[in-house]
DRENVOGU-587410 format. One record per residue (C-alpha): residue in three letters; x negated, y negated, z negated. Coordinates in steps of 0.05 Angstrom, whole numbers, padded with zeros to 5 digits, always signed. Layout:
ALAXYZ/...
//
This chain:
UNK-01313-00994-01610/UNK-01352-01058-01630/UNK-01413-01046-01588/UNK-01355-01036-01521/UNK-01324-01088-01534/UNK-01381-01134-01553/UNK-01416-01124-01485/UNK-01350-01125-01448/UNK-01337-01198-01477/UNK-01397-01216-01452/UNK-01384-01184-01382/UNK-01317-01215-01372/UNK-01341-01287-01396/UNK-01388-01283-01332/UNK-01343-01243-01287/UNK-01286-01284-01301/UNK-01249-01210-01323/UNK-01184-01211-01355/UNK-01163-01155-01407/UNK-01100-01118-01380/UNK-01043-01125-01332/UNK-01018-01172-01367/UNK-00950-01213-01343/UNK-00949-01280-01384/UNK-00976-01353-01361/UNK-00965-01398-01313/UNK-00997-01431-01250/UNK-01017-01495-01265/UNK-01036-01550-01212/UNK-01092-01607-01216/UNK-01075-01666-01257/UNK-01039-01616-01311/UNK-01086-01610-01376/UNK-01043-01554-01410/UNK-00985-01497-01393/UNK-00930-01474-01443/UNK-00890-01415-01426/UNK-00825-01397-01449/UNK-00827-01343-01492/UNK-00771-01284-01491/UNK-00717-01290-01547/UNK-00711-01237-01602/UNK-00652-01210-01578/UNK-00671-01193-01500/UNK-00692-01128-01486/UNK-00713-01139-01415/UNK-00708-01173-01349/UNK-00653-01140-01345/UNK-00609-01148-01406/UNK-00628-01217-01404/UNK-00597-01233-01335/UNK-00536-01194-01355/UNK-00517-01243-01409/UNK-00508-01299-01355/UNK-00493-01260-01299/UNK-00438-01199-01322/UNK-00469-01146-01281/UNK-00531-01174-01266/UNK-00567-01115-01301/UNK-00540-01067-01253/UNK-00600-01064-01208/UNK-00584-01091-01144/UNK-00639-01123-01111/UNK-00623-01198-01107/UNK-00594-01193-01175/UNK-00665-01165-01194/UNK-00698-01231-01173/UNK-00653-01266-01213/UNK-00666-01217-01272/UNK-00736-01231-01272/UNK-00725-01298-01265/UNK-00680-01303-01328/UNK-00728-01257-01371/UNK-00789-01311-01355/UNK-00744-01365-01370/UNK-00711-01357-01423/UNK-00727-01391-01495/UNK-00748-01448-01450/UNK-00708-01498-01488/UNK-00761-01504-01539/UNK-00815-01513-01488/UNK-00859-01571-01489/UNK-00840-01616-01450/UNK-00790-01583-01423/UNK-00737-01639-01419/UNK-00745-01669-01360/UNK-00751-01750-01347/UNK-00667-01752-01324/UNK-00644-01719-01385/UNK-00632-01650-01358/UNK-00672-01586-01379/UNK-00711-01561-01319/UNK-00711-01495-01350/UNK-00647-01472-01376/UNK-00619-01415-01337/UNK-00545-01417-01371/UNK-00530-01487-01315/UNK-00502-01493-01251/UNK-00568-01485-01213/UNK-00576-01415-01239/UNK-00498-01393-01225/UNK-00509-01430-01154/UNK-00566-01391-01139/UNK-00535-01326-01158/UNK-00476-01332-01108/UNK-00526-01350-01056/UNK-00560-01287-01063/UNK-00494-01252-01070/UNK-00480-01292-01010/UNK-00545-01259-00967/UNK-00534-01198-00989/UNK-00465-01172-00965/UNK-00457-01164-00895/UNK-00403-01206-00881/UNK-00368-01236-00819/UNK-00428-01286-00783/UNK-00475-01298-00737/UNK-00530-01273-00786/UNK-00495-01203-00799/UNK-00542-01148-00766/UNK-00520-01128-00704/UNK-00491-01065-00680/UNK-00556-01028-00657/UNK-00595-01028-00729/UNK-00626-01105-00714/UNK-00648-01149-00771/UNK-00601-01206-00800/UNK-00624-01270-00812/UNK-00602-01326-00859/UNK-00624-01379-00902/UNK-00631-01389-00972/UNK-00597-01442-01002/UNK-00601-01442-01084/UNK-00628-01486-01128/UNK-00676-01447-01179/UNK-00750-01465-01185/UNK-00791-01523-01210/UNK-00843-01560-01155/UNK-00901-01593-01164/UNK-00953-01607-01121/UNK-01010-01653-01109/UNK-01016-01729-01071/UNK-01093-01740-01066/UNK-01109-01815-01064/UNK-01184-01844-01051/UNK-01196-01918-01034/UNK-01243-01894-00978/UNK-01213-01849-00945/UNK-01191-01879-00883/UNK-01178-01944-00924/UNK-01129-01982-00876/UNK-01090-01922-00844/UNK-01025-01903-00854/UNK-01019-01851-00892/UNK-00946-01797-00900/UNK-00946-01751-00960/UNK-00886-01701-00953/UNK-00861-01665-01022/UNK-00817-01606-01029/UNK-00751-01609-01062/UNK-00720-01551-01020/UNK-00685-01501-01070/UNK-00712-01533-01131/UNK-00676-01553-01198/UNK-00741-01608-01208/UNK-00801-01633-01178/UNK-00866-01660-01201/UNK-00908-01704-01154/UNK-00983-01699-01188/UNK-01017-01767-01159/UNK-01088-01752-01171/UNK-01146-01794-01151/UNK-01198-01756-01108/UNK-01245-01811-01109/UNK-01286-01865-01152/UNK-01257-01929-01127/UNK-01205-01966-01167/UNK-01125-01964-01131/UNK-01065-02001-01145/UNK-01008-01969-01114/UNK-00937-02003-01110/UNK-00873-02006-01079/UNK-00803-01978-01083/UNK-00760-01915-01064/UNK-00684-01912-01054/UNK-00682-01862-01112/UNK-00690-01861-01192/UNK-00775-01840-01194/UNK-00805-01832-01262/UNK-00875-01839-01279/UNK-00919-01799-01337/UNK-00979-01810-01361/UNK-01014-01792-01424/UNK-00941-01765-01455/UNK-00911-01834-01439/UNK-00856-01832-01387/UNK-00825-01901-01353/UNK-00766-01888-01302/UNK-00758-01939-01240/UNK-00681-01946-01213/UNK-00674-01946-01137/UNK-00695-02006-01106/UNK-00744-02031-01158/UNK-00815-02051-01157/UNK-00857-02002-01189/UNK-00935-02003-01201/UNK-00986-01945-01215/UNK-01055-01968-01229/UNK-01112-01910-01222/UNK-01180-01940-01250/UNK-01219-01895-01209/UNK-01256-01831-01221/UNK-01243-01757-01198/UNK-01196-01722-01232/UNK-01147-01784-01257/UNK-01075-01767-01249/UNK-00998-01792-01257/UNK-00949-01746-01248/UNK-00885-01771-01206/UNK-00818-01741-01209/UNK-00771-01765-01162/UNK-00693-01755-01168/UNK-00658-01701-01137/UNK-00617-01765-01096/UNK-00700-01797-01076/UNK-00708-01785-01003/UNK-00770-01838-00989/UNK-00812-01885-01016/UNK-00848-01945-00982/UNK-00911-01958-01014/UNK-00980-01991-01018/UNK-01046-01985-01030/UNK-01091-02032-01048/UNK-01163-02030-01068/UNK-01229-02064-01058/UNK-01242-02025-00995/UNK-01172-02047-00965/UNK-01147-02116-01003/UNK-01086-02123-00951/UNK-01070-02053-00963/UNK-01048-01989-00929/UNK-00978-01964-00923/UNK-00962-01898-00963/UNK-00902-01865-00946/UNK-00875-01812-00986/UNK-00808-01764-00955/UNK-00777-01715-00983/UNK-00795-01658-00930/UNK-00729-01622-00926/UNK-00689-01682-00905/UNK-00752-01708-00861/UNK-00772-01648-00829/UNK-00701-01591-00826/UNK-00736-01552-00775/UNK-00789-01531-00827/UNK-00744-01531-00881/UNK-00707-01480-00850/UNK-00773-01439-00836/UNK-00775-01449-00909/UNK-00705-01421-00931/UNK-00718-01363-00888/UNK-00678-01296-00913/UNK-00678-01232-00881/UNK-00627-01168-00885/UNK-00669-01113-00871/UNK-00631-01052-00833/UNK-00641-00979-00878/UNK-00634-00915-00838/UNK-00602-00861-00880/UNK-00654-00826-00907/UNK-00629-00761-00890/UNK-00656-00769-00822/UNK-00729-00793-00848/UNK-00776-00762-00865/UNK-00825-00776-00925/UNK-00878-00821-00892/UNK-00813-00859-00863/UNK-00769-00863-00923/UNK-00827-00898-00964/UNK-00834-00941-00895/UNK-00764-00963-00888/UNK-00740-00956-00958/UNK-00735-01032-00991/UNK-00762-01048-01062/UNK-00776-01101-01112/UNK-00844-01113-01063/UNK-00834-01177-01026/UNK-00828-01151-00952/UNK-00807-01178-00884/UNK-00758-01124-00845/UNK-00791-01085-00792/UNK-00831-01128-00742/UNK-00855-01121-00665/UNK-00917-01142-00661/UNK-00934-01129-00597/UNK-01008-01111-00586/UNK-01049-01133-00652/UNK-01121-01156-00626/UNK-01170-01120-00669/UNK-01226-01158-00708/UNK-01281-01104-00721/UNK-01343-01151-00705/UNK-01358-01216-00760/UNK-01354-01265-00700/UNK-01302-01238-00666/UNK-01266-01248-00737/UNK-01290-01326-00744/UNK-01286-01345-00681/UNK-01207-01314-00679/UNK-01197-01373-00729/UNK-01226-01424-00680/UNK-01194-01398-00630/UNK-01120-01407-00654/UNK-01154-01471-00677/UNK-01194-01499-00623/UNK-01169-01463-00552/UNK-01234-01431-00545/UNK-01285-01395-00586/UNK-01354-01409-00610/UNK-01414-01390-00556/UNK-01462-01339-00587/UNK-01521-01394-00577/UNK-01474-01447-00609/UNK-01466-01395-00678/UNK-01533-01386-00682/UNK-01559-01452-00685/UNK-01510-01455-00746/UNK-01506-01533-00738/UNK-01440-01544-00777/UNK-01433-01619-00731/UNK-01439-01580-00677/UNK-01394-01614-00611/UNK-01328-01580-00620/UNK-01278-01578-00554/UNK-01214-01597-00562/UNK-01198-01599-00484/UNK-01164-01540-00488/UNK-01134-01541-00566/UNK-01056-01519-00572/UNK-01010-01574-00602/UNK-00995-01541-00663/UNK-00934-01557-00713/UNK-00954-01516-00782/UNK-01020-01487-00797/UNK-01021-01440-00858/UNK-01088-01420-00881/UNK-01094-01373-00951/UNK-01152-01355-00982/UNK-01189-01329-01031/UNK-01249-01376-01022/UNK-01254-01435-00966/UNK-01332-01455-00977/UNK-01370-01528-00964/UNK-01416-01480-00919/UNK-01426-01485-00847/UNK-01357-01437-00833/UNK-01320-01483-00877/UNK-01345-01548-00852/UNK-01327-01523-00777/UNK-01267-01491-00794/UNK-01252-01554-00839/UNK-01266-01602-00777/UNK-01214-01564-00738/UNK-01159-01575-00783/UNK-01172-01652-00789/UNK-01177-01653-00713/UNK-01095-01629-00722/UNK-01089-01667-00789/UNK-01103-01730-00753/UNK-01045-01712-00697/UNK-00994-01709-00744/UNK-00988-01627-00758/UNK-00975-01604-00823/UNK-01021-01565-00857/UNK-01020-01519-00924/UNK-01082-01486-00954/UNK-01077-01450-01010/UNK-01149-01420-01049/UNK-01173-01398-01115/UNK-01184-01454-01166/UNK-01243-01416-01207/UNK-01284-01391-01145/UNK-01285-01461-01113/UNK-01353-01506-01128/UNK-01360-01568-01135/UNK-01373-01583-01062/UNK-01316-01541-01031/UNK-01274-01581-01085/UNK-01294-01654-01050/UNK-01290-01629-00977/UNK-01217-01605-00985/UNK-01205-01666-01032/UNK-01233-01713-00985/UNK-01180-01673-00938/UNK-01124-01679-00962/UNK-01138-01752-00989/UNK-01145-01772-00919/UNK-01090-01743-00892/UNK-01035-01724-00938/UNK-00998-01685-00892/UNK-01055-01631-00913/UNK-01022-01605-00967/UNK-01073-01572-01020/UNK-01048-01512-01072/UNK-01106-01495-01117/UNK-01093-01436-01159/UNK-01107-01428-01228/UNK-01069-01378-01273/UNK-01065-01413-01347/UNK-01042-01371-01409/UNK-00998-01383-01455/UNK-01015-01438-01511/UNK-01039-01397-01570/UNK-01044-01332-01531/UNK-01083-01279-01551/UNK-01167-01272-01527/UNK-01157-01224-01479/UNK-01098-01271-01437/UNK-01149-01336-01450/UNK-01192-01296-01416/UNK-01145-01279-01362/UNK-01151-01353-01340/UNK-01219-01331-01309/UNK-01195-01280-01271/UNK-01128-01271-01233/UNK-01132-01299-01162/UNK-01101-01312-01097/UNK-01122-01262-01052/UNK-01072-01264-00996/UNK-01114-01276-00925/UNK-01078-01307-00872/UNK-01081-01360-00828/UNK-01015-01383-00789/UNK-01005-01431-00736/UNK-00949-01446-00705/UNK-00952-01478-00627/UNK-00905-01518-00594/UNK-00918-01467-00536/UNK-00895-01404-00563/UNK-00944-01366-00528/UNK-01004-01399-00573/UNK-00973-01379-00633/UNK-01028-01336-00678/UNK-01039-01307-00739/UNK-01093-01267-00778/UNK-01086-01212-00839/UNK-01145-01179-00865/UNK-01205-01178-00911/UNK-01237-01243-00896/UNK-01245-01306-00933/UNK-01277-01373-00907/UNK-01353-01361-00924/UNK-01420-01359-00887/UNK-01428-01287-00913/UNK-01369-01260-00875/UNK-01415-01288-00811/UNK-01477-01293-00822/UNK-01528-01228-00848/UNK-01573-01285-00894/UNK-01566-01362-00919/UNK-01563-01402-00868/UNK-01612-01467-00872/UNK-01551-01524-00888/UNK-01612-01574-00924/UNK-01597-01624-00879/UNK-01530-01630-00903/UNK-01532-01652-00977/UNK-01451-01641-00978/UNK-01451-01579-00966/UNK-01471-01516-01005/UNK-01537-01484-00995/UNK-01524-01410-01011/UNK-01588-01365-01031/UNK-01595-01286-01047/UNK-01587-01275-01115/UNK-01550-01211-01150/UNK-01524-01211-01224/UNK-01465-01271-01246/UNK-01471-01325-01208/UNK-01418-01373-01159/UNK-01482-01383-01123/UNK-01490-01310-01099/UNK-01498-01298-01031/UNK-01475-01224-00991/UNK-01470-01205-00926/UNK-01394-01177-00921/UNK-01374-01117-00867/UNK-01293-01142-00862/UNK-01233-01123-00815/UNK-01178-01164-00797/UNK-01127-01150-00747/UNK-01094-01218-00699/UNK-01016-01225-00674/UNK-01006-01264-00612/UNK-00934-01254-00613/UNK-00893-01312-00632/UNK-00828-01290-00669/UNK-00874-01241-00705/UNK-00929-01315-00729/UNK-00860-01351-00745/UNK-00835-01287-00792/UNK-00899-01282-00827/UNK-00907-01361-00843/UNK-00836-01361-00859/UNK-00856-01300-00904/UNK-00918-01327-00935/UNK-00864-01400-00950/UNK-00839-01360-01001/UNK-00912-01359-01040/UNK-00915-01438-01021/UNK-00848-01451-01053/UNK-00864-01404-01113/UNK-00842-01431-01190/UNK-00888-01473-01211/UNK-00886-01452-01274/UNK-00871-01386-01277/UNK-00906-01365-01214/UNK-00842-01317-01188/UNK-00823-01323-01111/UNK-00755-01315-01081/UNK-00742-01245-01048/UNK-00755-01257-00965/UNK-00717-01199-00946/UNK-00663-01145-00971/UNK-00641-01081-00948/UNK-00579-01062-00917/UNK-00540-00998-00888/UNK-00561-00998-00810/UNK-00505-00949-00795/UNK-00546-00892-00771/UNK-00603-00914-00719/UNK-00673-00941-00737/UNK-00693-01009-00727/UNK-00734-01020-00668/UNK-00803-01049-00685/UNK-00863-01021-00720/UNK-00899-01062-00772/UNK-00873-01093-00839/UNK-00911-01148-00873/UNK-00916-01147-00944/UNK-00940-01191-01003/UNK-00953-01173-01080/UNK-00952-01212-01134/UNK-00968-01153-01190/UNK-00953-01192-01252/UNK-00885-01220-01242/UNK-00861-01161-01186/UNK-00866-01106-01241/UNK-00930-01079-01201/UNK-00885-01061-01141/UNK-00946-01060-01095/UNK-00976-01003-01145/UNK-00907-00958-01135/UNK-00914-00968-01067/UNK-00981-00943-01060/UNK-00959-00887-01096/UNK-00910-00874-01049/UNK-00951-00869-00991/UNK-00999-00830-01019/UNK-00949-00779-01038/UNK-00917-00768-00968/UNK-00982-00754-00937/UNK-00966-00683-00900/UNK-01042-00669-00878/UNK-01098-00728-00877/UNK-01118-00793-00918/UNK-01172-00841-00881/UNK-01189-00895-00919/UNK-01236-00959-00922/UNK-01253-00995-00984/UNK-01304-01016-01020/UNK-01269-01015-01091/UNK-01256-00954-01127/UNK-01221-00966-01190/UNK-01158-00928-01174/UNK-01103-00940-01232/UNK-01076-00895-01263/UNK-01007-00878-01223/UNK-01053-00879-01162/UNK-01104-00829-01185/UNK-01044-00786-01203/UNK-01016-00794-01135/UNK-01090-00775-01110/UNK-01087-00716-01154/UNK-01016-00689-01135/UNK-01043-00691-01055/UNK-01106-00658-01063/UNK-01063-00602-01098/UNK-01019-00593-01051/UNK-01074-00591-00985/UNK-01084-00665-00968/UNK-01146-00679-00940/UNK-01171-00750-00960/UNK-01242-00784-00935/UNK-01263-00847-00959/UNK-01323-00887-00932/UNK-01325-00937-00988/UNK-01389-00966-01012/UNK-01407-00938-01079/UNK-01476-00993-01087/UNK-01445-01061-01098/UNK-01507-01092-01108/UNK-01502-01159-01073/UNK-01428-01172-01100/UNK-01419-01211-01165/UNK-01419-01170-01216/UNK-01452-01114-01173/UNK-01482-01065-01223/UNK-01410-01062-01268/UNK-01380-01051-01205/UNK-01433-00995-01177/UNK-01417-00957-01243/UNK-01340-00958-01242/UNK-01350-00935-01160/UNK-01386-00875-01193/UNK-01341-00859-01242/UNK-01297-00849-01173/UNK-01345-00805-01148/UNK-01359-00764-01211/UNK-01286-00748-01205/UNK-01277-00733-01139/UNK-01332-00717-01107/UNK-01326-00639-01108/UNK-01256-00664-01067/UNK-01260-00719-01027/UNK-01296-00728-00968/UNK-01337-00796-00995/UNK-01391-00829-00957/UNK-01423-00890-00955/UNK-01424-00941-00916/UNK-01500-00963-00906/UNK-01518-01019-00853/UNK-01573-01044-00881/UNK-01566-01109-00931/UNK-01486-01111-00919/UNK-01434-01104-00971/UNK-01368-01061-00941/UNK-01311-01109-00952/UNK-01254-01080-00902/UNK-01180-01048-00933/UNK-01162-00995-00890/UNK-01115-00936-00898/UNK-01083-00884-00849/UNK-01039-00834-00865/UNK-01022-00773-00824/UNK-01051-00806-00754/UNK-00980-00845-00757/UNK-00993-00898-00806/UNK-01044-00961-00821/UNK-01047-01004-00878/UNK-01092-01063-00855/UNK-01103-01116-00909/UNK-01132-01149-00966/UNK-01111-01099-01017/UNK-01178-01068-01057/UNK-01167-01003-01091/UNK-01185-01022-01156/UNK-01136-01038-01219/UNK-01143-01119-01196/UNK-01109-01115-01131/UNK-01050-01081-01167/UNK-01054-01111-01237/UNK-01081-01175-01237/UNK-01084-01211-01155/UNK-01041-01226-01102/UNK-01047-01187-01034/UNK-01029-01170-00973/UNK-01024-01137-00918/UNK-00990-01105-00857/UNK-00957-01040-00851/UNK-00957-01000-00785/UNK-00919-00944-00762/UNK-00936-00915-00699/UNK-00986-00858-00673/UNK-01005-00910-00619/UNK-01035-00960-00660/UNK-01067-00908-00700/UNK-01104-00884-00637/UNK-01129-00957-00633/UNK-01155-00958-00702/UNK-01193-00888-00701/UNK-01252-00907-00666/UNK-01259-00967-00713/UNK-01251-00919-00777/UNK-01299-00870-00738/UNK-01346-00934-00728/UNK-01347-00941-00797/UNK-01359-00863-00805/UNK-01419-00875-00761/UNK-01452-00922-00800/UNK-01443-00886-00868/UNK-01469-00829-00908/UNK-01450-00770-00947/UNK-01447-00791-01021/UNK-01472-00733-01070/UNK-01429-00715-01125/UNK-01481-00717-01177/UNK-01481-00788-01195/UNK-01507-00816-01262/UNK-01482-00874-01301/UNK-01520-00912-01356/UNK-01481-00903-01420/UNK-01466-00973-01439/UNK-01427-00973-01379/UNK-01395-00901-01399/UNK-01371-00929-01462/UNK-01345-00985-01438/UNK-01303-00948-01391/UNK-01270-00906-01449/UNK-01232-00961-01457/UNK-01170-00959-01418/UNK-01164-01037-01422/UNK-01229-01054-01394/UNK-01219-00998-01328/UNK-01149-01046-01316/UNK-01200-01110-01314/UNK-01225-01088-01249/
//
């Protein structure tokens, strides 16, 4: 209806809301204007019939084939991309060459238990190997500014490992003019502007960048280009400082094979499982490591206890309550006691210029300036202006901080509703990895939590003094500037080979296409011969719009082998279709399900849209569910909890709204064992405490009820 869709336009312009689960566009990096997609030929039905007609059975199912499916089906017409030539003549897109066929054996390779040290051993344990096949494009980003650290050295690392081609964006961070030259001992071509000039080994090349934020070359070096010795000049350093660019694979084989990390996951025979352990065990088109040991996860209920876990692993020591409150983000920081670290992985959804991000920000350069490498990952479209220069300023100073801001584009010419889209999806996997030279200081940290002063402190902190960082205030309606209180949960690993599985896991996002946005399988199942695999926790990560919504069936699932009780935390509750079904098929058959959710979302963006599609939730099920609501004063409920029969927890950054399953990326850890459900009940019954019984009589304005007639705009949130 006009007057729906009218408002709704205006609602999503402001919410950054996308129209549907929509699977098309691309993930483009900064320094790249536009994104073309391939788009699917006439004559190819599906993922699957388009793999088969390079593959011969391809179509059949099996699960690495199924990557390689999907893969084919997003690249195919790809010929008549823009661009899509590459500077040495090959196509970097066209899935009938060797790369493709290459790639196909090695997942054939991974996936039959043959004769090797990786097979699983007798006794049900996982197999390990490594992935070896050549099948996505790279790019990433080289920061450059004239003041940062002028004179110093500086060793930018790029990422060639399984990929057909790889583009180096060189983009200038700051205002000051740079000349950069030297050689490589490889073919490296430079674009600018559509005009391309290629530089044989060995010869002198020049890239001048006349200075303001934003300007960028893009580099790509030949697959034979190992290292380049370089030089940058600029008023702030006439003599120059030595740039050094490596190909990381050949440089650095120990993380490369972290990288190629492959997993055969051991499958009981599900005649011996039962339901709850079948969906468990069972593999699926859901990226997912094999069954883990985590030993005894530390539990994050508190909002310091959460931040200062992150210093922690960071610093060797937390944050004094005396030293949080005085909320000086120059504060003296410790590093007496700091673990040498050799990787630190840190997704999220936000990483703010606030005084959390400036400390946690002041950590990582403290190992940034060792030598350790270090890959953040956050949402292009929630970052401002002033958490843009603090992790620019980063990474420009030391460009072993490798920077991945994501933006989802659309296709060129695509419909309103995708355009949109470009406002919405998001990265929305939490964790932060690092990885010790002693084993034993090894952490890492899954939950709700992003890097914001809300998630720490109940009200703005006063930051005035600080004119580069962001002074947050309380506002409610559309605004970046918003400021909440969040109530999170996340959960931290001590155990090493359990830190190393899940950074080698979360690689696989890293190393994603770059233009297609599809990551390798980490794991696939295999026969185990009988006995279960010891361990009880499986990581997982979603990526809805190029997995086929895998997360979604799994969900489903779940919810469908609950025998007797639901318990579940979340703030969101949108539930899409197949999960409301699910909902409805275990109330029917004597499921009891309680939610303590929080139905008010004023205080989040967006809050009042939100509030009403929460009591469209409770209009539904009120007369059913056990709902309440959580109600500390002036805080938002932002913790993802389920539990399922007292046996298993779901602990992660999945909301239950159409967005987690439709539209972000997630996730989250999986645990199956009565024990470490007895650890988490008094947290869920802390939560309990602090709640309310929600009435079922709810009412909801009736803009908002006609909006939400619409199927389409229920799937934007």
């Amino acid at each position: 209806m006009p007057f729906a869709t009218a408002l709704f336009g205006l609602a999503l312009t402001l919410l950054g809301g996308c129209a549907g689960p929509l699977r098309h566009g691309c993930d483009v990096f900064p320094g790249e204007d536009t994104c073309v997609r391939p788009t699917l030929s006439a004559n190819a039905a599906g993922p699957d019939v388009a793999a088969a007609q390079f593959f011969g059975d391809a179509g059949k199912g099996d699960y690495e084939k199924r990557f390689l499916a999907v893969l084919a089906h997003n690249q195919i017409g790809a010929m008549d991309r823009a661009n899509g030539t590459g500077p040495f003549g090959h196509d970097r897109h066209d899935i009938r060459n060797a790369d493709f066929q290459a790639t196909y054996r090695a997942l054939e390779r991974l996936a039959k238990p043959v004769a090797s040290p990786h097979v699983p051993p007798a006794g049900g344990g996982k197999g390990e190997g490594h992935f070896d096949g050549r099948w996505r494009m790279s790019r990433q980003t080289l920061y450059v500014d004239a003041s940062a650290r002028p004179s110093s050295p500086k060793t930018f690392s790029f990422s060639g490992l399984q990929a057909r081609s790889v583009e180096i964006v060189l983009r200038q961070a700051g205002s000051h003019p740079i000349d950069i030259g030297g050689t490589c001992d490889g073919a490296l071509a430079i674009r600018q502007l559509g005009g391309t000039r290629t530089f044989p080994a060995g010869k002198m090349l020049r890239i001048r960048l006349a200075g303001g934020e934003g300007t960028s070359f893009s580099l790509f070096p030949d697959q034979v280009l190992n290292r380049c010795d370089l030089r940058i000049h600029s008023s702030l350093a006439p003599a120059g400082a030595p740039l050094t660019i490596l190909r990381e694979e050949v440089a650095d084989p120990a993380l490369a094979a972290l990288d190629s990390r492959y997993e055969r996951c051991p499958v009981p025979n599900s005649a011996s499982l039962d339901p709850l352990q079948r969906a468990f065990y069972s593999g699926r088109w859901l990226s997912q490591t094999c069954v883990l040991t985590p030993g005894e996860p530390r539990l994050l209920r508190k909002s310091r206890d959460g931040f200062n876990a992150k210093v922690e692993a960071l610093m060797g020591a937390p944050l004094s309550d005396s030293a949080i409150d005085k909320a000086d983000p120059e504060l003296p920081l410790d590093f007496s006691n700091a673990p040498k670290l050799k990787l630190i992985y840190l997704s999220s959804l936000e990483f703010k210029a606030d005084f959390s991000g400036r400390v946690i920000e002041r950590l990582i350069r403290h190992h940034a300036a060792l030598g350790t490498k270090v890959r953040i990952m956050v949402t292009d479209v929630l970052e401002r202006d002033k958490d843009d220069d603090m992790l620019h300023r980063l990474a420009a100073e030391f460009p072993n901080v490798s920077l991945q801001e994501y933006r989802w584009r659309a296709d060129r010419g695509a419909p309103i509703d995708e355009q949109i889209s470009q406002l919405h999806k998001t990265l929305h996997v939490k964790m932060l990895a690092t990885l010790a030279d002693d084993p034993g200081r090894s952490r890492v940290i899954i939950g709700g939590r992003n890097i914001h002063d809300g998630f720490l402190f109940h009200s703005p902190v006063d930051l005035s003094r600080y004119p580069n960082l962001q002074q947050y205030g309380k506002t409610d309606g559309f605004s970046l500037n918003y400021y909440s209180n969040w109530s999170d949960f996340d959960i931290e690993i001590a155990d090493h080979p359990t830190v190393e599985t899940l950074a080698a896991h979360l690689s696989t996002l890293w190393l994603r296409d770059a233009d297609t946005n599809i990551a390798r399988p980490f794991s696939i199942p295999v026969a185990s011969g009988g006995q279960r695999p010891s361990g009880t926790a499986r990581h997982f990560i979603s990526v809805p719009y190029e997995d086929g919504h895998a997360l979604e069936d799994y969900f489903v699932e779940l919810v469908d082998a609950a025998h007797h009780h639901i318990e579940i935390v979340n703030p969101y509750l949108n539930l899409t279709p197949k999960i409301a079904g699910a909902f409805d098929r275990a109330l029917a058959r004597g499921v009891k399900i309680d939610i303590v959710g929080r139905i008010d979302l004023k205080g989040d963006i967006g809050g009042r849209f939100l509030t009403a599609l929460n009591k469209l939730f409770v209009e539904k099920y009120g007369d059913r569910i056990n709902i309440r609501e959580f109600k500390a004063p002036d805080v938002v409920l932002h913790s993802k909890i389920m539990m399922i029969d007292e046996r298993l927890v779901t602990i992660s950054s999945v909301n239950l709204n159409n967005r987690s399953f439709f539209h972000d990326s997630e996730n989250g850890m999986m645990v199956l064992d009565p024990a470490f459900y007895r650890r988490m009940k008094p947290i869920y019954d802390d939560y309990v405490a602090h709640s309310n019984p929600v009435p079922s009589n709810v009412t909801i304005a009736l803009p908002y009820r006609l909006l939400f007639d619409e199927d389409w705009v229920r799937q934007a949130f």
